[in-house]
N, C-alpha and C positions, 0 to 999 in steps of 0.2 A: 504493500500500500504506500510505502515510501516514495515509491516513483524511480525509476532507472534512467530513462533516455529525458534527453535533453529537450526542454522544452522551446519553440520555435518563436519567430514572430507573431505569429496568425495567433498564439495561446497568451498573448500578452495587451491585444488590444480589444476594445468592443465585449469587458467580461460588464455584464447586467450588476450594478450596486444592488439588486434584491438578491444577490449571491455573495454571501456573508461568510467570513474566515473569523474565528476565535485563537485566535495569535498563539502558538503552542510554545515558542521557545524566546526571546531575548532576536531581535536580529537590527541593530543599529541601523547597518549599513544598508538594508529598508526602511528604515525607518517605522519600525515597527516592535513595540512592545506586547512581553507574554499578557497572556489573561484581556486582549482588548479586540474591539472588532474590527477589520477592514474586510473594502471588499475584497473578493477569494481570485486575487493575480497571483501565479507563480510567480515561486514556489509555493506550496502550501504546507510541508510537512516542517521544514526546518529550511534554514538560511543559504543554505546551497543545492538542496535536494533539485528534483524533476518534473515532471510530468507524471500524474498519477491521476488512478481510474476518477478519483474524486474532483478534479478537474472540471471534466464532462461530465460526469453524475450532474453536478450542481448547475452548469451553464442549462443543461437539458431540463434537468425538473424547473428554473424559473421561468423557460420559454414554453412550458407546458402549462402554467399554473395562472391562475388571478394575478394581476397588477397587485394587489392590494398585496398578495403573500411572499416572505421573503423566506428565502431557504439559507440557513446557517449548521457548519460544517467543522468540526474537530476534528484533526487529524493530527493522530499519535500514532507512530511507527518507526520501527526500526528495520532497516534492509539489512536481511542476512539472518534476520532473528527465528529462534523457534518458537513455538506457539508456547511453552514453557516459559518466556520471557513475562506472559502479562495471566502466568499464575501465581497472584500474590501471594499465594500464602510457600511457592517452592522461587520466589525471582529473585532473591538472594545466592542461593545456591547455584541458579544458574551464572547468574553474572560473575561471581566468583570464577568463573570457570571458560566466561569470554574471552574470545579474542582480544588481540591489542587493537585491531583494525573498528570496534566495536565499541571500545569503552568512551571513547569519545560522543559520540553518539549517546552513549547512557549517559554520560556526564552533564550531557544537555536537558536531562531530563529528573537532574538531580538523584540517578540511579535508579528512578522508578515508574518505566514508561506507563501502567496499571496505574498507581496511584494519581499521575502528572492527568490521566486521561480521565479519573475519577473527579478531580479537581476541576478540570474547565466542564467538564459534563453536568455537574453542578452549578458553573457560571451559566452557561449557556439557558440551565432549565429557571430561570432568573429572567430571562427574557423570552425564551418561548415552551414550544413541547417537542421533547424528541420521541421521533415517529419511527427510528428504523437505526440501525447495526451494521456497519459496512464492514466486511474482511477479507482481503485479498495477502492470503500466506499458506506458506506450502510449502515452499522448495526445498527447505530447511530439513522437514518432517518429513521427506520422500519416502514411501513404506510403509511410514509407522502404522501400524494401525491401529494406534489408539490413538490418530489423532481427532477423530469425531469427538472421541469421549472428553479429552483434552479443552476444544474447541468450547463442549456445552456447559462444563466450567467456568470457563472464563464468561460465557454468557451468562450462569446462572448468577456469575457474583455482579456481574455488571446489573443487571436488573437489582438485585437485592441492596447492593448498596446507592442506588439509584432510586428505591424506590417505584420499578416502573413494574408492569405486567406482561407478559411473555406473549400471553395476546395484542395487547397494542405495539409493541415493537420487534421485528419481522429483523431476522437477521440474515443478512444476502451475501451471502461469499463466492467470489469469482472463481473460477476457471485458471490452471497457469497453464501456460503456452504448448497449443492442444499438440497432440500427433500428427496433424498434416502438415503444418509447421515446424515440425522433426524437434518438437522440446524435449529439450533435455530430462525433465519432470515430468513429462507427459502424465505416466504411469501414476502418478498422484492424484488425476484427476477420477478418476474409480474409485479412490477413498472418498475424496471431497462428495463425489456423489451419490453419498450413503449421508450425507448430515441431516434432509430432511424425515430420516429414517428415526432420526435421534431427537431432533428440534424439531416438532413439528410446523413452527413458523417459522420457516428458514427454507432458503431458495438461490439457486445454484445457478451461476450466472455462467452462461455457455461462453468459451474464450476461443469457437469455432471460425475460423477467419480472419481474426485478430496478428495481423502482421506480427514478427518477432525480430530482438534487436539481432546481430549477428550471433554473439552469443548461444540462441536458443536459449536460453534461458529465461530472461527478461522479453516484453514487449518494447517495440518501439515506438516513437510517437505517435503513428496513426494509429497504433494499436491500441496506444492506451485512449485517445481518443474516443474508438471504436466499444472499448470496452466500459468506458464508463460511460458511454449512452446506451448501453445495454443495462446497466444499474439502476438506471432514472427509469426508464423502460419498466422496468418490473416492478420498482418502487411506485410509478403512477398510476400501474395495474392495481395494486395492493389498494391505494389510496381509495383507487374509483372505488372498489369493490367496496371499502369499508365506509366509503358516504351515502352508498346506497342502502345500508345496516339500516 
C-alpha cells in the first residue's frame, strides 16, 4: 500500500480538494504537518514514497459521489512489511528482528505503524465516518497460510479499538501482481482469495490486467492507477447497496 513506482505529472495536477489526506508523518519539505488535513497530492504514504492504489481509490470515489461529500484517506504502511508488522500485540518482536533497510521507515512512525494508524483513525472519526478498510500486502507472506487468519486480526483489533462494526466497514484487499503479468507472488493471490471465506465483509480486489513495474513484483504507475479505481469501484458498489438498506 506504500506505493513502489514513481509517481508522474498527470498524478500531480487536477486532484479534486473533496479528496482529503490526514498527514501521516512530519514532511517539511511539503510543507506538511502529521495529524493535519491537505488535499490527497502525492505522495500520500510518507515524504518520499509513490504512487499507491489509494491515489485513484480516492480521485475515483469523489468523481463518483455528491458535490457536497468529501472523501478523506489514512494511509499507514510500510513497503516490504509482513502483515505481523500491524499485530500489536506481536510488533515489537517483529521489529526487533527488521531489516536495516526498514527501521527507518518505523522510525517514522515512532516504531508503531498499528498504533500511528490507531491515532489518526481516531482524528479522522473527529470529522467524519469511516466507511471501509483498505489492504494491499502480500509479498512478504508469500505461502503463508495463515495469512487470512493473521489479516482478521488485525481487522478484528482495528474495529475494537475503533469502536466500529464489522458490518458497517467492508474490508477490501487487492490483488499482487497476477500470473499473466508473470508476478513474482502471483501464487499469493489463492491465499488472498480465501479472506472473504474468513471476513465475511471483505472483498478481493482483482489485480487482473494491472500492468507490473519490471521487477514483477510491484505494479507500475498505470497499474497502480488501474488498481485503485478498481477499489472505489467496489467500495461504491458496497455504498449503493447499503443506501438502499
Amino acid at each position: 500500500m506504500e506505493g513502489n513506482a514513481r509517481f508522474e505529472a498527470e498524478d500531480t495536477v487536477r486532484v479534486d480538494p473533496r479528496f482529503q489526506l490526514l498527514q501521516a508523518v512530519n514532511c517539511p519539505d511539503l510543507k506538511r504537518e502529521m495529524n493535519k488535513w491537505y488535499t490527497a497530492v502525492p505522495p500520500l504514504t510518507r515524504c518520499n514514497t509513490g504512487l499507491t492504489p489509494v491515489d485513484y481509490f480516492g480521485r475515483t470515489m469523489v468523481a463518483n459521489l455528491p458535490e457536497k461529500i468529501k472523501v478523506g484517506v489514512v494511509v499507514v504502511a510500510v513497503g516490504g512489511c509482513k502483515i505481523e508488522l500491524f499485530d500489536k500485540e506481536n510488533q515489537e518482536s517483529y521489529i526487533s528482528t527488521a531489516p536495516e533497510w526498514m527501521k527507518g521507515m518505523l522510525k517514522q512512525y515512532d516504531n508503531s505503524p498499528y498504533g500511528r494508524l490507531i491515532e489518526l483513525a481516531k482524528e479522522a472519526q473527529k470529522k467524519g465516518v469511516i466507511k471501509g478498510i483498505l489492504l494491499h500486502q502480500g509479498e512478504s507472506n508469500t505461502g503463508d497460510s495463515l495469512w487470512v487468519k493473521k489479516v482478521e486480526k488485525v481487522y478484528d483489533n482495528l474495529l475494537s479499538d475503533l469502536h466500529l462494526k464489522a458490518n458497517d466497514v467492508p474490508l477490501l484487499a487487492g490483488e499482487l501482481v497476477n500470473v499473466a503479468q508473470n508476478g513474482v507472488c502471483a501464487s499469493m493471490n489463492t491465499i488472498i482469495a480465501k479472506l472473504p471465506q474468513t471476513i465475511p465483509n471483505s472483498y478481493v480486489i482483482s489485480s487482473e490486467g494491472c500492468t507490473a513495474a519490471p521487477d514483477k513484483l510491484h505494479f507500475n504507475a498505470a497499474g497502480y492507477r488501474e488498481l485503485g479505481k478498481r477499489y472505489a469501484t467496489q467500495m461504491l458498489t458496497i455504498l449503493k447497496r447499503t443506501n438502499k438498506k
